[in-house]
C-alpha positions in Angstrom: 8.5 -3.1 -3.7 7.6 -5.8 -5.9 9.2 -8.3 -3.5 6.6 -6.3 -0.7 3.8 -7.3 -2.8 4.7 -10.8 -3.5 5.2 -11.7 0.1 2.0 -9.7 1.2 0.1 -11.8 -1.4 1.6 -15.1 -0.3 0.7 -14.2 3.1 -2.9 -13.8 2.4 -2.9 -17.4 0.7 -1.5 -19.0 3.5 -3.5 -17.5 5.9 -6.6 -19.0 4.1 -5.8 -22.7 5.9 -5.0 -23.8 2.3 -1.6 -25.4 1.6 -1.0 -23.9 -1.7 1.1 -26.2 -4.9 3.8 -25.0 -6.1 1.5 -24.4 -9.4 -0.9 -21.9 -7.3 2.5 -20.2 -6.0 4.1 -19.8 -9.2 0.5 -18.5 -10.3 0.4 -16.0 -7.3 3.7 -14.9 -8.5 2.9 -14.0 -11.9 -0.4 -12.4 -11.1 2.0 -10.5 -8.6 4.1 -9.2 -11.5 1.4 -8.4 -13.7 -0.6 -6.2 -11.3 2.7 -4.2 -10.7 3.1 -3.9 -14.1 0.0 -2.1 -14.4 0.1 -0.5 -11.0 3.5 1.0 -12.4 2.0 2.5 -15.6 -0.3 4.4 -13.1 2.0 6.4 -11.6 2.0 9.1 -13.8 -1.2 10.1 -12.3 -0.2 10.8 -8.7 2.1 13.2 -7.2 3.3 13.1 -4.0 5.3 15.0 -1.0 8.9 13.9 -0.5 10.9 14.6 2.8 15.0 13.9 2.4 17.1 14.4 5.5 21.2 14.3 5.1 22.6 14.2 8.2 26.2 13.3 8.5 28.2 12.8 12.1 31.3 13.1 13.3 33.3 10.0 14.8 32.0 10.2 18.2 28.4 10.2 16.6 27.7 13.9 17.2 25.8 15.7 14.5 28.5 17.5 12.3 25.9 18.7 9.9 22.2 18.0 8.8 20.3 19.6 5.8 16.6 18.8 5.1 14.0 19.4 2.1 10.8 19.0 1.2 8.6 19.0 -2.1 6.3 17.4 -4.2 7.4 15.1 -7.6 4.9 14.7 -10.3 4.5 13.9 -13.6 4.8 16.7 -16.5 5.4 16.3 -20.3 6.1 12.8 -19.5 8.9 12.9 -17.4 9.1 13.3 -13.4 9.8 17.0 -11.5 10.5 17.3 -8.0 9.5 20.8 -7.1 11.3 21.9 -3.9 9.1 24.0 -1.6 11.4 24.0 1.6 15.1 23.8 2.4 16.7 23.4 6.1 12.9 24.1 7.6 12.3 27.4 5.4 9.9 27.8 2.4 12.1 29.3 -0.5 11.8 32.8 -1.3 9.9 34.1 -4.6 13.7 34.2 -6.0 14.5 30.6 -5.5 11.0 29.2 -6.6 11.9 31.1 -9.6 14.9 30.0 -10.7 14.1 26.6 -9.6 11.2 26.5 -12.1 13.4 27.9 -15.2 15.9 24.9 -14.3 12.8 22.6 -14.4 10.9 24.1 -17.9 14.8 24.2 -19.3 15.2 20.3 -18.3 12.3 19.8 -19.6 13.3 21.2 -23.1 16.3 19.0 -23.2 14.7 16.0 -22.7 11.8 16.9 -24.8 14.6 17.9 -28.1 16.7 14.2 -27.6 16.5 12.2 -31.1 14.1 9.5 -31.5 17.5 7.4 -30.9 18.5 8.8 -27.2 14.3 8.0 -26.2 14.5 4.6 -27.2 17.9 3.5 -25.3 16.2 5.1 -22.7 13.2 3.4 -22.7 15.5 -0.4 -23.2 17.6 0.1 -20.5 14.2 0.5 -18.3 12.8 -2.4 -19.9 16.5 -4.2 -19.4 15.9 -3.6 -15.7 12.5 -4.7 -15.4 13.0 -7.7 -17.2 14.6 -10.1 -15.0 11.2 -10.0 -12.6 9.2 -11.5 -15.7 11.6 -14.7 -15.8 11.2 -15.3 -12.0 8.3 -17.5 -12.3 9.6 -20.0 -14.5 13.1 -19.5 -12.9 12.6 -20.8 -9.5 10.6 -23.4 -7.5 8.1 -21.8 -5.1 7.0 -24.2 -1.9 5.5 -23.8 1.6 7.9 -23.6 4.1 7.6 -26.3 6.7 4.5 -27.4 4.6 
């Protein structure tokens, strides 16, 4: 995604007619990073529909089996849910919605009772994996190809 953005926003400036230096392109880059910064912090306001389908086939590259769902994954109690409405093309039952939301709310209560300790190596280890986008700026040499 943040590779999306980054060429998207390099395509813009060189569709201008200007022939950017590699100081505007590393400065595209790091505006790049900052607006997805930000544009990640947003996403706990929005939910959205999610469609998975699992097909696997057999060696001749018939369908041996295919299973399908579909629901929505929001934000709650900080911390995403993905709330199944439909399985293999039918809505669940009044049963199934049931039992799916006591897995959620219990979830929920787990993640909500870890220590102070288990949150913050959480939160690091996200912040490990974001980390190495902030260093690509200074890390590489950015130039107009063919320019």
């Amino acid at each position: 995604m943040r590779l999306l953005t980054l060429l998207i926003a390099a395509t813009a400036l060189l569709c201008s007619g200007q022939t950017p230096s590699q100081a505007d392109l590393k400065v595209l880059v790091k505006d790049s990073l900052a607006f997805l910064d930000a544009s990640k912090n947003k996403t706990t306001e929005y939910s959205y529909t999610v469609r998975n389908v699992r097909k696997q086939f057999e060696s001749d590259g018939k369908i041996r089996s295919e299973e399908s769902s579909v629901g929505r994954r929001s934000y709650v109690g900080g911390h995403f849910v993905f709330r199944m409405s439909e399985k293999n093309g039918r809505k669940l039952t009044d049963q199934e919605l049931k039992e799916q939301e006591d897995r959620i709310s219990r979830r929920l209560g787990e993640l909500q009772s870890m220590s102070g300790t288990e949150v913050e190596n959480r939160r690091r280890r996200n912040a490990e994996q974001d980390e190495w986008a902030s260093e690509v700026p200074e890390a590489l040499q950015f130039s107009v190809a063919g320019g």
